[in-house]
DRENTORMAR-937566 format. One record per residue (C-alpha): residue number from 1; residue in one letter; chain; x, y, z. Coordinates in Angstrom, 3 decimals, padded with zeros to 6 digits. Layout:
REM DRENTORMAR-937566
ZASE   i aa ch        u        v        w
ZASE NUM  A  A        X        Y        Z
...
END
This chain:
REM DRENTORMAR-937566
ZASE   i aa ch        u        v        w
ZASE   1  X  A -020.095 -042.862 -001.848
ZASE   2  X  A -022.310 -040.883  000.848
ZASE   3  X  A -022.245 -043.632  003.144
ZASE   4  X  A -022.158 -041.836  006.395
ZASE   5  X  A -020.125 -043.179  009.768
ZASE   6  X  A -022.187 -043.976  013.315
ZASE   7  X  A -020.841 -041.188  014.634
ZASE   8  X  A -022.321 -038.658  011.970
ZASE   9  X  A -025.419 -040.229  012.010
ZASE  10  X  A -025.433 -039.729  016.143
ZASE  11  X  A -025.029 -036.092  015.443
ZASE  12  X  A -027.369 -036.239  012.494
ZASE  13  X  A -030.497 -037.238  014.692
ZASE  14  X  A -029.425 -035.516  017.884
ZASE  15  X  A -029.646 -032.047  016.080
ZASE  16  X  A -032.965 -032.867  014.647
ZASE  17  X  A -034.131 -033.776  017.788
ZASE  18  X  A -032.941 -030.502  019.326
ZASE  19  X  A -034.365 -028.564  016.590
ZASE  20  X  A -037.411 -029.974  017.246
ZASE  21  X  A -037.581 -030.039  021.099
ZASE  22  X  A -036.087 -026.929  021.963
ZASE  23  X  A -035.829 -024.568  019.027
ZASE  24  X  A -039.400 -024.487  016.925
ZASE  25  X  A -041.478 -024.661  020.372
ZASE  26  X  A -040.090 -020.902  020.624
ZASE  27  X  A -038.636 -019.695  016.988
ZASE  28  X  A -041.845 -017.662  016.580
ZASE  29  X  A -041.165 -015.872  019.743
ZASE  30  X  A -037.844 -015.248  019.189
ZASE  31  X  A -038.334 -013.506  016.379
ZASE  32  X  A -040.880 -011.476  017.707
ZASE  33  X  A -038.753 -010.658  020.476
ZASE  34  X  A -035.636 -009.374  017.947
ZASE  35  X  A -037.796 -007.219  015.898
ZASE  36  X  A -039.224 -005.639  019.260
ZASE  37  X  A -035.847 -005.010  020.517
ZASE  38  X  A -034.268 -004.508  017.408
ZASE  39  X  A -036.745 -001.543  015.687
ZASE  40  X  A -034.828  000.412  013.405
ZASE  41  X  A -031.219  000.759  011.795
ZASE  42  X  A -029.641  002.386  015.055
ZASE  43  X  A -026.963 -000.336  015.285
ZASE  44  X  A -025.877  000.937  018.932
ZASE  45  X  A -029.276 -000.459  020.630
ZASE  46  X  A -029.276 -003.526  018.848
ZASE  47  X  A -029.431 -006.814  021.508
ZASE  48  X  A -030.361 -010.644  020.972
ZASE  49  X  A -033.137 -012.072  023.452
ZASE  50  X  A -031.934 -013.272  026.479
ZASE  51  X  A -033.200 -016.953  025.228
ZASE  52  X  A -030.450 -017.001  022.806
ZASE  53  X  A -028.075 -017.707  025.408
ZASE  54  X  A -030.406 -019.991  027.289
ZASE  55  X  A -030.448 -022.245  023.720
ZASE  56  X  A -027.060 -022.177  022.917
ZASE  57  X  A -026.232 -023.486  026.685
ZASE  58  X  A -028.466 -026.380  026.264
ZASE  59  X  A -026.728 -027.103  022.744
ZASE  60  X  A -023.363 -026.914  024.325
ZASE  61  X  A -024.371 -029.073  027.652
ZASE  62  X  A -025.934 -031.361  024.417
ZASE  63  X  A -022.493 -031.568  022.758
ZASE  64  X  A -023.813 -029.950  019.787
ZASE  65  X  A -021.493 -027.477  019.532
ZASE  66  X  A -019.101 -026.022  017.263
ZASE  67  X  A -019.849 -029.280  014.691
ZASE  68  X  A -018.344 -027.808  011.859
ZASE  69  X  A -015.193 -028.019  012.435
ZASE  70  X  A -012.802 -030.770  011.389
ZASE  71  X  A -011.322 -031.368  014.463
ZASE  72  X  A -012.289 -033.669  017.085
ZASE  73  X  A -010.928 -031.772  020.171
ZASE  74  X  A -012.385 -028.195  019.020
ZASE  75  X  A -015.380 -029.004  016.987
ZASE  76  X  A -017.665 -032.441  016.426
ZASE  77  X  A -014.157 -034.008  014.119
ZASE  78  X  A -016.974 -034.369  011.293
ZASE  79  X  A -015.795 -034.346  007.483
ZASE  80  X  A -017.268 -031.492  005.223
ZASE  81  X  A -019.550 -033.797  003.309
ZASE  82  X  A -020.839 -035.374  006.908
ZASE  83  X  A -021.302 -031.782  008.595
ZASE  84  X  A -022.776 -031.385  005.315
ZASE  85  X  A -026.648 -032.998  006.480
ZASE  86  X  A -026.462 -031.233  009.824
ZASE  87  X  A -026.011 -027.724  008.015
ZASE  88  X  A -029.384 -028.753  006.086
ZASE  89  X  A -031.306 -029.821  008.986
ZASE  90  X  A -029.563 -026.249  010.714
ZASE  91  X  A -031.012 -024.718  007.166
ZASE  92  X  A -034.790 -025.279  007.891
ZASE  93  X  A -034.543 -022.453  011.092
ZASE  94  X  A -033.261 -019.116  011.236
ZASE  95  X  A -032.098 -019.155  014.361
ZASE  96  X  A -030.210 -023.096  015.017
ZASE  97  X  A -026.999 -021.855  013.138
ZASE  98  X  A -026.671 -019.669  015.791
ZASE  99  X  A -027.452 -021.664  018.399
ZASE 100  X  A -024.598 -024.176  017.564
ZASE 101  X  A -022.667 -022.091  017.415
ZASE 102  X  A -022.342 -022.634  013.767
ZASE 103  X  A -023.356 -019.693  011.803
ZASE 104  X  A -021.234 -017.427  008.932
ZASE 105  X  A -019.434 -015.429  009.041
ZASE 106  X  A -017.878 -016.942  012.418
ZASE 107  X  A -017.654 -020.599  011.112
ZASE 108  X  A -015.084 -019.304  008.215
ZASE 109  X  A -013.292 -016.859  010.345
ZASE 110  X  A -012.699 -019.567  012.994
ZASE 111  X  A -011.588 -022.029  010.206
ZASE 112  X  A -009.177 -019.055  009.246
ZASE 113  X  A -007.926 -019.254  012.565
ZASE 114  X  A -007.706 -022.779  013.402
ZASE 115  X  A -005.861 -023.068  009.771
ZASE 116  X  A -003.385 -020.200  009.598
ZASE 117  X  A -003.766 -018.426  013.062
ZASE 118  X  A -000.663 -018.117  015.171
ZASE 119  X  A -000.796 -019.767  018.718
ZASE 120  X  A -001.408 -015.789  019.920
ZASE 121  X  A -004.591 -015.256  017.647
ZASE 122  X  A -005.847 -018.409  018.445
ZASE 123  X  A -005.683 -018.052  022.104
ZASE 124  X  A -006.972 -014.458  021.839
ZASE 125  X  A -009.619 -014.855  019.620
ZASE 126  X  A -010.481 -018.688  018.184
ZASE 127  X  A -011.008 -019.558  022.077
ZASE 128  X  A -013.335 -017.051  022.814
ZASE 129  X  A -015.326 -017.444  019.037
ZASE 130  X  A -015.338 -021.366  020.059
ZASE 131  X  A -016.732 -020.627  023.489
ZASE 132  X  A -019.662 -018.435  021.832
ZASE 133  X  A -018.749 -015.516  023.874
ZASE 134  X  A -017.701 -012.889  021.275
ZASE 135  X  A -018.706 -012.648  017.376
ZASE 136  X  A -016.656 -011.519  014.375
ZASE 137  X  A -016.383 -009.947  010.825
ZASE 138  X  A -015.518 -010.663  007.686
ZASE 139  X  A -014.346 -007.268  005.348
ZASE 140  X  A -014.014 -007.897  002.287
ZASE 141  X  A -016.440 -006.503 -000.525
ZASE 142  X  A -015.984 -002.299 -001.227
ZASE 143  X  A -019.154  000.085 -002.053
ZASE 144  X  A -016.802  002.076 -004.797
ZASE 145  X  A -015.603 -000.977 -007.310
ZASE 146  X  A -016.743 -004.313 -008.381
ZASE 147  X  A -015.649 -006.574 -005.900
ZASE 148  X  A -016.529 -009.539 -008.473
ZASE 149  X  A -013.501 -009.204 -009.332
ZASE 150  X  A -011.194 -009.205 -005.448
ZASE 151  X  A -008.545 -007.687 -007.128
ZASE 152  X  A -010.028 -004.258 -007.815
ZASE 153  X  A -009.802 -003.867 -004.256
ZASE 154  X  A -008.579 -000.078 -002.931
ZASE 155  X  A -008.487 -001.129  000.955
ZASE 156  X  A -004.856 -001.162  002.119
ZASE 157  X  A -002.276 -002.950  004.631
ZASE 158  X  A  000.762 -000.950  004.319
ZASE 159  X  A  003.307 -002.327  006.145
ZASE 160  X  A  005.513  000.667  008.715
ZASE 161  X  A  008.164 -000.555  010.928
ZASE 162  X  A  006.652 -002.894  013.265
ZASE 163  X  A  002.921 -001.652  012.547
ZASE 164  X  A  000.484 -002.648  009.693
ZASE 165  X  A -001.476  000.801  008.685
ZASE 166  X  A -005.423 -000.110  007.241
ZASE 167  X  A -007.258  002.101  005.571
ZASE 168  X  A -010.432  001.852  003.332
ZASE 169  X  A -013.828  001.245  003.505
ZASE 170  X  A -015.701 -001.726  003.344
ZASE 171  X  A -019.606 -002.598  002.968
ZASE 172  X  A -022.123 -005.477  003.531
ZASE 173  X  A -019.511 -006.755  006.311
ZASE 174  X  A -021.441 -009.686  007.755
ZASE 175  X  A -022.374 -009.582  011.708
ZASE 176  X  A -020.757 -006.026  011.814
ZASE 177  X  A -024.210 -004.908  013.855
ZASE 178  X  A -023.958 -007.657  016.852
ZASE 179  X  A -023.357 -006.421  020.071
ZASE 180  X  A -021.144 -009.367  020.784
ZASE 181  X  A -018.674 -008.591  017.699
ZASE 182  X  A -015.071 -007.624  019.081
ZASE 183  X  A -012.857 -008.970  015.783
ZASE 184  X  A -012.839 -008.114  012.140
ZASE 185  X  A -010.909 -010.173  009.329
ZASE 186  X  A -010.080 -007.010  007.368
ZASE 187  X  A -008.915 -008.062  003.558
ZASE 188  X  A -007.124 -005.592  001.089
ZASE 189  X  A -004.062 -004.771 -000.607
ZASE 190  X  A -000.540 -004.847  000.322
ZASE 191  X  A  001.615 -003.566 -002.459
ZASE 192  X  A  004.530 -005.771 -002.964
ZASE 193  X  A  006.059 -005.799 -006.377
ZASE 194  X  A  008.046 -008.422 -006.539
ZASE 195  X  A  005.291 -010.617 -005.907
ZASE 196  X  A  002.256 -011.272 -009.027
ZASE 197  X  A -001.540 -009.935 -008.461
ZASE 198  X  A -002.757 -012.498 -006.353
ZASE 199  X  A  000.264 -012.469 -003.668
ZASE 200  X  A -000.194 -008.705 -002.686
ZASE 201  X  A -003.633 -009.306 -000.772
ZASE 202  X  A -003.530 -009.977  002.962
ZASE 203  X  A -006.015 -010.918  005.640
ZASE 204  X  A -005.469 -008.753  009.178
ZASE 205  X  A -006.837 -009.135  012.467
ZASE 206  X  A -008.614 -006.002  013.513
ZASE 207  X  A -010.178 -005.734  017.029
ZASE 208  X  A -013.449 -003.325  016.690
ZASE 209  X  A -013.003 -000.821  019.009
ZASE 210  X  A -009.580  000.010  017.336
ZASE 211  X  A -008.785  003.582  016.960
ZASE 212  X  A -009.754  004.855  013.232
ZASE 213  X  A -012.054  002.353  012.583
ZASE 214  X  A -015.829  003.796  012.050
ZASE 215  X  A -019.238  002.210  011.581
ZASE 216  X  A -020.900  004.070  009.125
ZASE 217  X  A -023.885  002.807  008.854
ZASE 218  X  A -026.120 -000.573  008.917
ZASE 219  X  A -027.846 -001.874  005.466
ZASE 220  X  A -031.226 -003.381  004.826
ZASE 221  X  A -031.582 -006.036  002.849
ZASE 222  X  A -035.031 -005.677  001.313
ZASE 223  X  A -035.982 -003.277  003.513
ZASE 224  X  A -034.655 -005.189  006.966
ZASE 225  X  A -031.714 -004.648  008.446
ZASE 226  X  A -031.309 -008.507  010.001
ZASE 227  X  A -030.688 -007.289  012.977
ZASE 228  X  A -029.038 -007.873  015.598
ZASE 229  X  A -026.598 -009.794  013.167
ZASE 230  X  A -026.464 -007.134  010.784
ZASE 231  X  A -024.280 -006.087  007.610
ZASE 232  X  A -022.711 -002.946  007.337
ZASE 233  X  A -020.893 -000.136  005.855
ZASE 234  X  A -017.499  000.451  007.669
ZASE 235  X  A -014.320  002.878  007.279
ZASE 236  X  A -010.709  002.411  008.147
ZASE 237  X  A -008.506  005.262  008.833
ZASE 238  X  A -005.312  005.352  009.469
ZASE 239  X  A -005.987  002.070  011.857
ZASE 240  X  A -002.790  000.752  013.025
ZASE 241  X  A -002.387 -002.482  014.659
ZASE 242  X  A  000.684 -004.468  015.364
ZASE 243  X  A  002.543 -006.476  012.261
ZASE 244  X  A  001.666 -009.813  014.074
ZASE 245  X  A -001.830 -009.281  013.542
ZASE 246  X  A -001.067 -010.611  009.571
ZASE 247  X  A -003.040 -014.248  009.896
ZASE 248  X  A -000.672 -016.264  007.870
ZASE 249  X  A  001.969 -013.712  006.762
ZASE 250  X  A  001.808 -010.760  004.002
ZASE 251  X  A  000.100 -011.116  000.943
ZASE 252  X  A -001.399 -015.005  001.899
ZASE 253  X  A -005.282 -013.385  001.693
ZASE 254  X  A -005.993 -015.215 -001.576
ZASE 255  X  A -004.667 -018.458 -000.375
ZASE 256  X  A -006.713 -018.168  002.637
ZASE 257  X  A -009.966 -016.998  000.820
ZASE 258  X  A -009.786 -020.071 -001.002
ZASE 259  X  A -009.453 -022.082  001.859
ZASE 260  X  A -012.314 -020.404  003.870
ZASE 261  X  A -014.485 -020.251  001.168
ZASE 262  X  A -014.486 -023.947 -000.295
ZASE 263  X  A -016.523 -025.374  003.131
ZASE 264  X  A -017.933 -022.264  003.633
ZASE 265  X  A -020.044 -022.903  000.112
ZASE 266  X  A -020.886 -026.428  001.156
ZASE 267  X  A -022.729 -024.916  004.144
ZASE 268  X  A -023.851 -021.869  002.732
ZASE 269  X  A -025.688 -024.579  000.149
ZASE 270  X  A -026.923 -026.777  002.447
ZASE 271  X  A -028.309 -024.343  004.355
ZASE 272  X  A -030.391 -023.523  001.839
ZASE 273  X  A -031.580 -026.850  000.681
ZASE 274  X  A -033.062 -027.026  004.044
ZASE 275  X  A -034.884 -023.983  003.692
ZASE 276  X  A -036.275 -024.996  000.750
ZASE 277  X  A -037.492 -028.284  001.515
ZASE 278  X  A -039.179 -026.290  004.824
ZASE 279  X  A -040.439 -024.064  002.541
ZASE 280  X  A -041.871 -026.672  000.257
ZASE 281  X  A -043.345 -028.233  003.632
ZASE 282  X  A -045.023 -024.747  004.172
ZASE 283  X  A -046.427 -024.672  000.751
ZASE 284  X  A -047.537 -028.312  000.935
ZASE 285  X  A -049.601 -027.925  004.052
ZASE 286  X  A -051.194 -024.144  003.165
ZASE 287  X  A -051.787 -025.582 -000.547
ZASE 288  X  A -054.053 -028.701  001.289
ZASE 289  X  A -055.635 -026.987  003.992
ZASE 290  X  A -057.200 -023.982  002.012
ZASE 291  X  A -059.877 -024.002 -000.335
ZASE 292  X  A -060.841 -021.746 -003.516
ZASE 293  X  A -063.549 -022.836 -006.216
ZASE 294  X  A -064.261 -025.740 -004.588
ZASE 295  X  A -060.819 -027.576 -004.392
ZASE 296  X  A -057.540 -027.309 -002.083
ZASE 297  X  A -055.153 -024.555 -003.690
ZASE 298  X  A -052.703 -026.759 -004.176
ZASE 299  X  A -054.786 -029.266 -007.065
ZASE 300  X  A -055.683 -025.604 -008.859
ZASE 301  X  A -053.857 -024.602 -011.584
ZASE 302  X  A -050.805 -025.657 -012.301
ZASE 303  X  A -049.372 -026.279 -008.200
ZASE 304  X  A -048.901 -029.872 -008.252
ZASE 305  X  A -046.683 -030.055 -010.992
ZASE 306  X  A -044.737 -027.107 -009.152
ZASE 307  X  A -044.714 -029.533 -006.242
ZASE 308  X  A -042.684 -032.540 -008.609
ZASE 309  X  A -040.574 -029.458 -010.406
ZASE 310  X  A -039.603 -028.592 -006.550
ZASE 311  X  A -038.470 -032.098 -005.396
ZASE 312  X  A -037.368 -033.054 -008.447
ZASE 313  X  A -034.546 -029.298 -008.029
ZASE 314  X  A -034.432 -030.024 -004.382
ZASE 315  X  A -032.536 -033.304 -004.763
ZASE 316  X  A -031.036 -032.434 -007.849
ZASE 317  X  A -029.479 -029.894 -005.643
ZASE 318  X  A -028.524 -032.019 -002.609
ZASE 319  X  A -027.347 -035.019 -004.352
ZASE 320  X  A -024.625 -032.159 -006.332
ZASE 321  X  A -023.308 -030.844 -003.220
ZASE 322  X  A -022.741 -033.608 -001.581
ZASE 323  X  A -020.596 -034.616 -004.620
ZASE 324  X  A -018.850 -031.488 -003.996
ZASE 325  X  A -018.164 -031.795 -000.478
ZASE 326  X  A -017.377 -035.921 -001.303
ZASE 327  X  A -014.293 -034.281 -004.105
ZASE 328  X  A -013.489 -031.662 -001.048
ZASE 329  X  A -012.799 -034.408  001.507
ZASE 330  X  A -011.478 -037.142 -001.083
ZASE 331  X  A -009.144 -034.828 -003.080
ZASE 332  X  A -008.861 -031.433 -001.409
ZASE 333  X  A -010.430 -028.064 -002.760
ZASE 334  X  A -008.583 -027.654 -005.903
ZASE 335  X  A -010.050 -031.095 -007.119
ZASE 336  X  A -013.378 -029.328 -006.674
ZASE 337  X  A -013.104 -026.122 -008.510
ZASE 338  X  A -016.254 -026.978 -010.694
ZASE 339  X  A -018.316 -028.251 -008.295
ZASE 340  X  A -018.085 -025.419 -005.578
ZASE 341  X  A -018.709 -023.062 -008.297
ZASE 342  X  A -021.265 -025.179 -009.688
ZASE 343  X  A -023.554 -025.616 -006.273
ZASE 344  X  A -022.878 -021.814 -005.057
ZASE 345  X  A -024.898 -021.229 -008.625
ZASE 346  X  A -027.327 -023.959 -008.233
ZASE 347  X  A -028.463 -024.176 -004.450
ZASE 348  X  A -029.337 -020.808 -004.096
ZASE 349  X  A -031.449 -020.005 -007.173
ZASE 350  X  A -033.334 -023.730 -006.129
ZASE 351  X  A -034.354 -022.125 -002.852
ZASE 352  X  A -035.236 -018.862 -004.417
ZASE 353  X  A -037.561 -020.669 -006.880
ZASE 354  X  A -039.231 -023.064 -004.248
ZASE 355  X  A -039.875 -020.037 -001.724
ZASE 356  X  A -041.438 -018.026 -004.510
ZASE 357  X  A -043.693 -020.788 -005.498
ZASE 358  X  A -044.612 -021.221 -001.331
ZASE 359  X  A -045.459 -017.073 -000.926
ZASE 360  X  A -047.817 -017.489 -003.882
ZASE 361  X  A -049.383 -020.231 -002.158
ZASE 362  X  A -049.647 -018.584  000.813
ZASE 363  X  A -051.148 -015.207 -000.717
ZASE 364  X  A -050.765 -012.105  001.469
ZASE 365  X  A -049.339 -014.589  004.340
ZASE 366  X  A -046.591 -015.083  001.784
ZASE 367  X  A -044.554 -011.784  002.127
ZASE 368  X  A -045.720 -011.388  005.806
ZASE 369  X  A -043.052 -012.063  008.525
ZASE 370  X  A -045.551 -014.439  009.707
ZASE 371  X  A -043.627 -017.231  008.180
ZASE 372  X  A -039.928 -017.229  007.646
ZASE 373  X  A -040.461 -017.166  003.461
ZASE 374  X  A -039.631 -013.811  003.306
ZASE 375  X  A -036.415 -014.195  005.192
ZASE 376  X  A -035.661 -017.569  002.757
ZASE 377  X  A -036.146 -015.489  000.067
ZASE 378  X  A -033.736 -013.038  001.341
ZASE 379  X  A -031.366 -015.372  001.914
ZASE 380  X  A -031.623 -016.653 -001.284
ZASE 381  X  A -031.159 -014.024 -003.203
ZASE 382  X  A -028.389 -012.326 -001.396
ZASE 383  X  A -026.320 -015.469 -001.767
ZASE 384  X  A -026.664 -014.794 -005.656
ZASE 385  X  A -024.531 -012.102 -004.795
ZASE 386  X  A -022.597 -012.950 -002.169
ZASE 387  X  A -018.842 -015.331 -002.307
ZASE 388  X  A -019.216 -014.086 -005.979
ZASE 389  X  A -022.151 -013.448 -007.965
ZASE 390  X  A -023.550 -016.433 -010.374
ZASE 391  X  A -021.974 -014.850 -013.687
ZASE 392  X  A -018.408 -015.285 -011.877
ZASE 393  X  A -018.880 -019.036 -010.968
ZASE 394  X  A -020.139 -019.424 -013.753
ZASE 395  X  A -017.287 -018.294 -015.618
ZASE 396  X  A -015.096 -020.405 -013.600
ZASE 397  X  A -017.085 -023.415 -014.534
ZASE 398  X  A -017.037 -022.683 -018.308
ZASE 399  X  A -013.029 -022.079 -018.114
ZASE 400  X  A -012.378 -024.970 -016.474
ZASE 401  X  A -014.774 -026.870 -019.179
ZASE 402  X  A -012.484 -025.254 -022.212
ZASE 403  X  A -009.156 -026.216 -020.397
ZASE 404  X  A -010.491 -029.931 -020.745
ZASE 405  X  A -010.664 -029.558 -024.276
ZASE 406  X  A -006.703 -027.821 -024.557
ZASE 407  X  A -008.208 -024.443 -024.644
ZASE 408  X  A -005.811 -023.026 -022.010
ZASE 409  X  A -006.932 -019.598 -020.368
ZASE 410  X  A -004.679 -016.952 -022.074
ZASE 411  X  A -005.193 -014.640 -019.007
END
């Protein structure tokens, strides 16, 4: 079933080889040279190292580039459950995302594109998001209801004359604080109705520097701000831009979501099954090399078993997504309803678990940002949240259990 083609296994082992030649010989510096440049939450100053561009040229001169697309001229041609192992391997740095050109929320707003885009968007702004020369943003989740639930949303796209009029505000809108971002996918209601609850929600393209449209502010996530990349807090007022700028027509932003988010999960969860297994690494090779009463910390206590427990989730973990990417490719997204839902619960609460067993390994190293466990752990948790918190999927999972029994949803 997960037999993999020459051609994915080409890509497979020339991105670990690039991870390991050119991006963790310098990973530590990197970093050190973002949160130098990058002090506090005043967005404006905010810059990526100059060796960003340096790796990302090498990875496009590699052909390692743009991989997670479907689509053989654009992107690597890869299916989602074969893109699937290079989004782990991309998973155990910080930084290679990025690098090929394959980090969120850009990899689902150039999907969006490449789907539903018009031949104007796409040559405006897929081309220039596919080169790596400009970054976008994804607005969707609002500070003043419960975005669980996407149709609470207040923002608006109010159709005058040949215009589209925005206004809202919007918060924890991914890459919002890079100094490269020129787009924004901004999501929210367009009252239509003659159409039912889930046709009146649109997706529009909104250029940054448009007039109305504010930054408020930048948000920390346990204190740091993630910058350059950066999630923020952002208004709309009054922002006009022209009807065409509808990706896929009025009240399609549902449709799209869905579409966006079903790979989106698969690499979301990869991702962080290659974080964890680094971060078991970590834990493995602290545990061995330090002593305490006489033994290696990793044979006191109760740490070996925690060792098995983590494998044992690890694969547990892997071995489900790839089923759910398998369905994705096999039988589209709909076919997969309970096994998106079902990873987006499971990978990131695995990770969360295996990084908090590797910090108390590592003692006081452990919540330093002289590893990259505190920034798993971030991750981690913040994914419980984000594409819908764990109680929603698993809602959907349970619902879709009952309607295999007869017991129709009445809602």
């Amino acid at each position: 079933m997960y037999e993999l083609s020459d051609r994915a296994k080409d890509y497979i082992q020339r991105t670990e080889q690039f991870i390991k030649d050119e991006i963790e010989p310098v990973e530590a510096d990197f970093w050190h040279d973002v949160h130098r440049l990058n002090v506090d939450g005043d967005w404006t100053k905010w810059q990526w190292p100059a060796m960003l561009e340096t790796l990302k040229a090498k990875a496009k001169a590699a052909g390692l580039w743009n991989m997670f697309l479907p689509d053989a001229t654009l992107g690597a041609g890869l299916s989602v459950q074969e893109y699937a192992h290079i989004a782990e391997r991309t998973g155990r740095s910080l930084i290679a995302p990025t690098v090929f050109n394959c980090n969120a929320p850009d990899t689902g707003n150039m999907e969006v594109l490449w789907r539903y885009g018009s031949e104007a968007q796409q040559e405006q702004w897929l081309k220039p998001l596919l080169a790596g020369e400009i970054r976008s943003v994804f607005c969707m989740t609002e500070p003043d209801v419960a975005s669980s639930d996407a149709t609470n949303m207040q923002a608006t796209a109010v159709i005058e004359g040949d215009e589209i009029v925005l206004n809202g505000r919007k918060w924890w809108s991914s890459g919002l604080g890079d100094p490269n971002a020129k787009v924004i996918i901004f999501m929210a209601h367009t009252p239509d109705e003659s159409k039912d609850r889930h046709h009146q929600h649109s997706m529009v393209l909104v250029p940054v520097n448009t007039q109305g449209v504010k930054i408020e502010r930048m948000l920390p996530v346990f204190g740091d701000y993630d910058a350059p990349h950066g999630h923020g807090e952002v208004s709309f007022d009054n922002v006009r831009v022209p009807v065409a700028n509808f990706i896929g027509g009025a009240g399609q932003g549902f449709e799209i979501a869905q579409g966006r988010l079903g790979p989106g999960r698969i690499h979301h969860c990869m991702r962080c099954i290659g974080a964890a297994e680094k971060s078991l690494e970590l834990m493995i090779d602290r545990g061995m090399s330090r002593k305490a009463f006489g033994k290696e910390l990793l044979k006191l206590g109760g740490n070996l078993e925690r060792v098995a427990e983590a494998r044992v989730a690890i694969d547990q973990a892997r071995l489900l997504t790839l089923y759910a990417a398998y369905k994705m490719d096999k039988m589209g997204n709909m076919a997969a309803l309970t096994e998106i839902s079902a990873i987006k619960v499971v990978a990131p609460t695995v990770l969360q678990n295996v990084v908090d067993m590797a910090i108390q390994i590592h003692g006081g190293a452990g919540v330093s940002k002289d590893t990259p466990l505190t920034a798993f752990y971030a991750q981690a948790r913040a994914l419980r949240l984000a594409d819908g918190p764990d109680e929603v999927h698993k809602g959907m999972i349970a619902k879709l259990e009952l309607m295999k029994r007869g017991y129709a949803s009445r809602r």
